[in-house]
C-alpha positions in Angstrom: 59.5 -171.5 -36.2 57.1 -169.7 -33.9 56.6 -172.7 -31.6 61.3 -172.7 -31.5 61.3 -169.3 -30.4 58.3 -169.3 -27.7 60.1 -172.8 -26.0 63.7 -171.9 -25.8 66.0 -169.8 -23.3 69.0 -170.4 -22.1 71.6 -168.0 -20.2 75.2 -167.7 -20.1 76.0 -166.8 -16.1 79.3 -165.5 -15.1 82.4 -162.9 -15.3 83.2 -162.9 -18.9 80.0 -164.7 -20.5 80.0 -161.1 -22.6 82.8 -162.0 -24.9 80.6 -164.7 -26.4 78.0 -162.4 -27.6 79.0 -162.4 -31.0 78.9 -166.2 -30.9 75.6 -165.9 -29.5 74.0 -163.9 -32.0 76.0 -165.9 -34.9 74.3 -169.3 -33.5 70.8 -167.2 -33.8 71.7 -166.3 -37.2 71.5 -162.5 -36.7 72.6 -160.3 -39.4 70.1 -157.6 -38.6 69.9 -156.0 -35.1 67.7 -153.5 -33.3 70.1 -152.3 -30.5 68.2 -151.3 -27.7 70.5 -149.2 -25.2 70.8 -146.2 -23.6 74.4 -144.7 -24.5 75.4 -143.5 -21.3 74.9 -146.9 -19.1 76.5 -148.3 -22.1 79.6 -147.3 -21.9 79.3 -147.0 -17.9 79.1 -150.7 -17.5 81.7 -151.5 -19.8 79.6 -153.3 -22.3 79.8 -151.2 -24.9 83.5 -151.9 -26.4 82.4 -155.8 -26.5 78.6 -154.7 -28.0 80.5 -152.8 -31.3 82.8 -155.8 -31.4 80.0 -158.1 -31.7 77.9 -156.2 -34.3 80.7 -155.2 -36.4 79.4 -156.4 -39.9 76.1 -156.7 -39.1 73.4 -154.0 -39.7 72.1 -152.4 -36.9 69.3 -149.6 -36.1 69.9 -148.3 -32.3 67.0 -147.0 -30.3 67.9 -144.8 -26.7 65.0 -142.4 -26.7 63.1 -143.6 -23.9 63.7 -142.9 -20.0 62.8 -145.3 -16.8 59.4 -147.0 -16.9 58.5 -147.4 -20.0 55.7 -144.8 -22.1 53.9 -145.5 -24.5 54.8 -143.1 -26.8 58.7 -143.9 -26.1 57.5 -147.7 -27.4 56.0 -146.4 -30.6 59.5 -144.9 -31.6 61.2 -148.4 -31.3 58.5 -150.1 -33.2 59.0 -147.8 -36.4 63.0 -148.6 -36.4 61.9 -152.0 -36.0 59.8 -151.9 -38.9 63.3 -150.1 -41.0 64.6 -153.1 -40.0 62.4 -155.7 -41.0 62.5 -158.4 -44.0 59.5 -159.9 -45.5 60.4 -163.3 -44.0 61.8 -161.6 -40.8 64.9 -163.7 -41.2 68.4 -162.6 -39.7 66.9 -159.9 -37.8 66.7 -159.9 -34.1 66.7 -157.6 -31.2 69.9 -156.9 -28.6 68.8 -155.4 -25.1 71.6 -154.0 -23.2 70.5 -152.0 -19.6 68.6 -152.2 -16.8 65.0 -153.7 -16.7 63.4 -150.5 -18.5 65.9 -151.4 -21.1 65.1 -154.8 -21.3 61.3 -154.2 -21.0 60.9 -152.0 -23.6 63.3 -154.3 -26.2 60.0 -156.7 -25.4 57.4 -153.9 -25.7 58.8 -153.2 -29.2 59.0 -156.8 -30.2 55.9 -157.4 -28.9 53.9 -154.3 -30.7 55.4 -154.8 -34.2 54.1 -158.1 -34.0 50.5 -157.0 -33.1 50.0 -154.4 -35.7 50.0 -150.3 -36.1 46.3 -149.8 -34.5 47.7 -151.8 -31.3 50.6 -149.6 -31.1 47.9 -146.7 -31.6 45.8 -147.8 -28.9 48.4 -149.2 -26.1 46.0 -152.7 -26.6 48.0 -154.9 -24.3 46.2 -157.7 -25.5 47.4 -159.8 -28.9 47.9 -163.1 -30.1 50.7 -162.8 -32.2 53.9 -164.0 -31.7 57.2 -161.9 -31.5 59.5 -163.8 -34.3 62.3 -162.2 -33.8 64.7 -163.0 -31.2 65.7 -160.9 -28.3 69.0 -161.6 -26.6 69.2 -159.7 -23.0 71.9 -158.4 -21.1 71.2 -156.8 -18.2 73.4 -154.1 -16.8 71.6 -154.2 -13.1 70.6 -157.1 -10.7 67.6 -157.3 -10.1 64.6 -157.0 -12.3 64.7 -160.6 -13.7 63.6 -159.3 -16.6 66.1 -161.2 -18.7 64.4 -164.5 -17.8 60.5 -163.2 -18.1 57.7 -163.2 -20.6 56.2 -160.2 -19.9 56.8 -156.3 -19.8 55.3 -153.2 -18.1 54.6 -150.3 -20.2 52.6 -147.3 -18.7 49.9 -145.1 -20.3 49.3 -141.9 -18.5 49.7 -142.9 -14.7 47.8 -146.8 -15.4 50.5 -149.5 -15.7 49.8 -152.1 -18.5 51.8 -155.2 -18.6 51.7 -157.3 -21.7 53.2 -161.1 -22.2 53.6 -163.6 -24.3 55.2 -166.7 -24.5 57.7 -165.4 -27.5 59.0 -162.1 -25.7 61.1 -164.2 -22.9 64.7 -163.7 -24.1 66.2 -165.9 -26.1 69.6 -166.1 -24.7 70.2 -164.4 -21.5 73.7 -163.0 -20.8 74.5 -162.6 -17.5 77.8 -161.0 -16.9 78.6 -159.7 -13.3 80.7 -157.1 -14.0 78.3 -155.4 -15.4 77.4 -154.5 -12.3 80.2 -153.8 -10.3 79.4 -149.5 -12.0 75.8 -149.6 -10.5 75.5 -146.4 -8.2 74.9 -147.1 -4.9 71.2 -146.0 -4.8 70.8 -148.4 -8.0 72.6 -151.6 -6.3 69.8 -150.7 -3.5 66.8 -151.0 -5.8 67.3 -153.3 -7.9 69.0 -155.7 -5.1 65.8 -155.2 -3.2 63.8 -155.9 -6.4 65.4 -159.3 -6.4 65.0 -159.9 -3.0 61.0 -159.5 -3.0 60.9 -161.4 -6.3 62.3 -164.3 -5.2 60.0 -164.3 -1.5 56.5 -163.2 -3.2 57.8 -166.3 -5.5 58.1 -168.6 -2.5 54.6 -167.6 -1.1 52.4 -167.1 -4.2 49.7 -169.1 -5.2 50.8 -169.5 -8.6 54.0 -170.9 -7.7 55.3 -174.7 -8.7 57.7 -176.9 -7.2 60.4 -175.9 -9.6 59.9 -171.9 -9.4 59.7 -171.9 -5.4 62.9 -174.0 -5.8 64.6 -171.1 -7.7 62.9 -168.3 -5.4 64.4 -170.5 -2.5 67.9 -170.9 -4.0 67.8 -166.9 -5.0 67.0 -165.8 -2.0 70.2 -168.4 -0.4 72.2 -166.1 -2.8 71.1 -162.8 -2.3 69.9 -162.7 1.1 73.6 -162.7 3.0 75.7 -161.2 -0.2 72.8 -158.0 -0.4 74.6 -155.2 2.2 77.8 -156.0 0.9 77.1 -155.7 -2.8 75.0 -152.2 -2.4 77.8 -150.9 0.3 80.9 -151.9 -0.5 80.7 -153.5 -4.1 82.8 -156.4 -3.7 83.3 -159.2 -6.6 81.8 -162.3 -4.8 79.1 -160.2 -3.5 77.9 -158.9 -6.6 78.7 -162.0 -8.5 76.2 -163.6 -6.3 73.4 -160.9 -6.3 73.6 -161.3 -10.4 72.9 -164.9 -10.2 70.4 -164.4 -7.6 68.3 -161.6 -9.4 68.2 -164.4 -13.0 67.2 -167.0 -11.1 64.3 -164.8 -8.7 63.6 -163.5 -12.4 62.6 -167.0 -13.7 61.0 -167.9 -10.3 58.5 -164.8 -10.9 57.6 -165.9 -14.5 56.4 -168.5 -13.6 54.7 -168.1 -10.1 54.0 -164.3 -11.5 53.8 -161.1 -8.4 51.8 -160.7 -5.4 50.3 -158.2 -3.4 53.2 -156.0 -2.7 53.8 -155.5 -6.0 50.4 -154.6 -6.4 50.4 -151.6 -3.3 53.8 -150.2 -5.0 53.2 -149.4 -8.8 51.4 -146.0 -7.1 54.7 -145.1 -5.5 56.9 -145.5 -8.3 54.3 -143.9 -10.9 53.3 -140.9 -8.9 56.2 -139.8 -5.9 59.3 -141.9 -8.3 60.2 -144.0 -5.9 62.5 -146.4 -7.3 60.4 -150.0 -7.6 62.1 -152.4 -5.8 62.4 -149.8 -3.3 58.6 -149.6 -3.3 58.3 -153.1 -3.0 60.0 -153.6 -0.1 58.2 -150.6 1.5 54.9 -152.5 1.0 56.7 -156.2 1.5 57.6 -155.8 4.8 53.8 -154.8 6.3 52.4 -157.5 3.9 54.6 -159.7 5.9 52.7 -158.8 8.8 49.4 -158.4 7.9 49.7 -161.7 6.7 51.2 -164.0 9.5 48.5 -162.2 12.1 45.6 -163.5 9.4 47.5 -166.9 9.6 47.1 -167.1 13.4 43.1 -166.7 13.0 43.2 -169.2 10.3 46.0 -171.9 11.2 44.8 -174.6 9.0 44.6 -172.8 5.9 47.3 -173.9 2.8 48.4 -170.0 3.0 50.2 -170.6 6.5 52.4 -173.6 4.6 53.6 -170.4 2.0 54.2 -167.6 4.9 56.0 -170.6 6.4 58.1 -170.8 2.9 59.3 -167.1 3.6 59.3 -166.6 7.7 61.5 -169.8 7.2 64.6 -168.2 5.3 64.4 -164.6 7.0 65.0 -166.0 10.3 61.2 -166.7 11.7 57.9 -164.9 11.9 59.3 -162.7 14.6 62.5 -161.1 12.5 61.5 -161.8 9.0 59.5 -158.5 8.8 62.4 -156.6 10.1 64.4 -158.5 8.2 63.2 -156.8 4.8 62.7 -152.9 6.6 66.8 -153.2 8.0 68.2 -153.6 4.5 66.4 -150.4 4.1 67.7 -148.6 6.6 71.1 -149.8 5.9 71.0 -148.0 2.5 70.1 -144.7 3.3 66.7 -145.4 2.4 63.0 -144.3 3.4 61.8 -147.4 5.7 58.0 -145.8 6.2 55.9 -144.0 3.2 55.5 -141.2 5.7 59.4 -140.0 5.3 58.6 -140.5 1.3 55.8 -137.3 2.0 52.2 -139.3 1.7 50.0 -138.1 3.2 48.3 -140.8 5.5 44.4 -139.8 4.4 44.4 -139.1 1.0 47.2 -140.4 -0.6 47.0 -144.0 1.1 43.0 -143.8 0.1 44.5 -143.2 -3.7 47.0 -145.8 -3.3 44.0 -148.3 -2.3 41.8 -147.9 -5.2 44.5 -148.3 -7.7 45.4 -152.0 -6.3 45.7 -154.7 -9.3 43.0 -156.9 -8.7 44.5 -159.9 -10.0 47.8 -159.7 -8.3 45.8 -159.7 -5.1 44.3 -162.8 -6.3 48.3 -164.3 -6.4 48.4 -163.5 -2.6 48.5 -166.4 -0.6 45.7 -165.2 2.2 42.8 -163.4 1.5 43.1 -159.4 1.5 40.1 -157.6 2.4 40.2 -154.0 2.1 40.2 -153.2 6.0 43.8 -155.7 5.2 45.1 -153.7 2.8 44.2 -150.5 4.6 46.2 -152.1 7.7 49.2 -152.4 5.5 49.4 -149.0 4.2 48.6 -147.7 7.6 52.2 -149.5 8.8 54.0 -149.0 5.7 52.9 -144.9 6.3 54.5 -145.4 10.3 57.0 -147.8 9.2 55.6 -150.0 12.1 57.6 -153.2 10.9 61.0 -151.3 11.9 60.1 -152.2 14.9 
């Protein structure tokens, strides 16, 4: 049973594809549900008339007292209505995610801590070796996390970001219904399209990546890329249809080939000024960019200049393709330096230095040495790659 739920995931991709959510959770054998939602998004994106409809006749616990980027405390609430839930055998009893990534993220955190005991949940341990057995089905309201086709989550203790994974906490089925989306304020659209965006580039350069997860970055980016400024600024159908796709498939790019080092520079900005994350990504993605084609001139036969190639190749060449990434910004009303944002450029870029996940940097294709990473945060603070 374990080994059936850790292997499988499938998605349903396209207008409608909600409508056979009660189908879906039939074929999983669900008669028990944890729904995690917020209320308000709910009925925003139109999901929620087609949610009740689905779980009529089944018995459900509903959990919606958490806010963005995940706590641990909020987590610990979700785990004990799990645990009303639960059966002996755990048969029939599953867990609906219905949101944006938070949403999803913390359907995985609760999943994942109910399987790893009370004292983990105590603790915030991110590590464990147990197995979620309980199926999550995702839905995700926004484009552009991924999570909906990832094995991990990011829960935060304090200010320090944990991320826990595990095989078992990828989504079962994935349902990916565009017009989901279409109610996404502007500011949203912006984010989480930008999240996709970088997802799907650090994808195509990190050193994690495969043949088959660069070839969904590549197609991801093919579908988000041109669609982006018209599904943030004017909303259309096609545009958002395509940036829905493009976010799933960037999602399941980046669980295999896992982040790089502009996600590692960002968590600070999110965690400490609330800067929305893709947002903070692309702040940080565009100086990387940089940094990292000038290191690839001093070392033109090393394998890192075949990835920047990867990227520089579908953003228009080494010249444009930092631009590339600091326009969208601009386009969107949004902060295209950390210095607009209020950093200051000493102190606050020092802190934003030392809190740097290690291992991410070790996903970057080039090496980063800390004069490198103080480069990037010097242009991110001037917004140098505006050009």
């Amino acid at each position: 049973m374990d080994r059936e739920i850790v292997s499988e995931h499938r998605a349903l991709i396209g207008v409608g594809t909600l409508a056979q959510l009660g189908d879906v959770l039939d074929s999983l054998g669900l008669d028990t549900v944890l729904l995690v939602a917020r209320p308000g998004s709910l009925a925003r994106s139109g999901a929620e008339a087609a949610v009740r409809s689905a779980l009529r006749g089944r018995s459900i616990e509903r959990y919606a007292s958490f806010g963005s980027n995940p706590r641990m405390e909020d987590v610990q609430g979700g785990v004990e209505g799990m645990r009303r839930l639960l059966r002996p055998d755990a048969a029939g009893t599953g867990l609906l995610a219905v949101g944006g990534g938070s949403v999803l993220d913390m359907a995985k955190l609760i999943a994942y801590f109910s399987a790893q005991g009370t004292d983990k949940v105590a603790t915030g341990a991110s590590q464990g070796s147990e197995p979620c057995r309980w199926p999550i089905v995702a839905i995700p309201t926004t484009a552009g996390t991924g999570s909906e086709a990832t094995h991990f989550a990011t829960v935060y203790r304090g200010t320090v970001k944990h991320s826990v994974a595990h095989p078992s906490l990828r989504p079962r089925v994935a349902i990916i219904d565009p017009r989901l989306t279409f109610s996404m304020p502007r500011e949203v659209a912006a984010s989480t399209g930008l999240d996709a965006l970088c997802q799907a580039l650090e994808s195509l350069w990190a050193v994690a990546g495969t043949p088959e997860s660069r070839a969904d970055a590549r197609r991801a980016v093919e579908l988000i890329l041109p669609a982006l400024e018209e599904s943030v600024l004017h909303c259309t159908h096609d545009a958002r249809c395509r940036v829905a796709e493009g976010a799933y498939l960037a999602g399941r790019a980046i669980d295999v080939s896992k982040t790089t080092a502009a996600h590692a520079l960002s968590y600070g900005l999110t965690i400490r000024w609330g800067v929305p994350h893709g947002h903070a990504v692309a702040l940080m993605l565009a100086p990387l960019v940089e940094v990292s084609l000038r290191w690839c001139a001093l070392h033109p036969d090393h394998r890192a200049c075949a990835a920047m190639e990867r990227v520089v190749s579908v953003l228009g060449g080494p010249a444009a393709a930092p631009r590339r990434i600091s326009a969208f910004m601009e386009r969107f009303g949004l902060a295209s330096s950390l210095r607009e944002i209020g950093l200051n450029e000493r102190g606050d870029l020092d802190w934003l230095a030392r809190g740097v996940n290690e291992a991410r940097l070790q996903n970057h294709p080039c090496p980063l040495s800390d004069a490198d990473l103080r480069t990037v945060l010097d242009l991110a603070w001037r917004g140098s790659a505006v050009g």
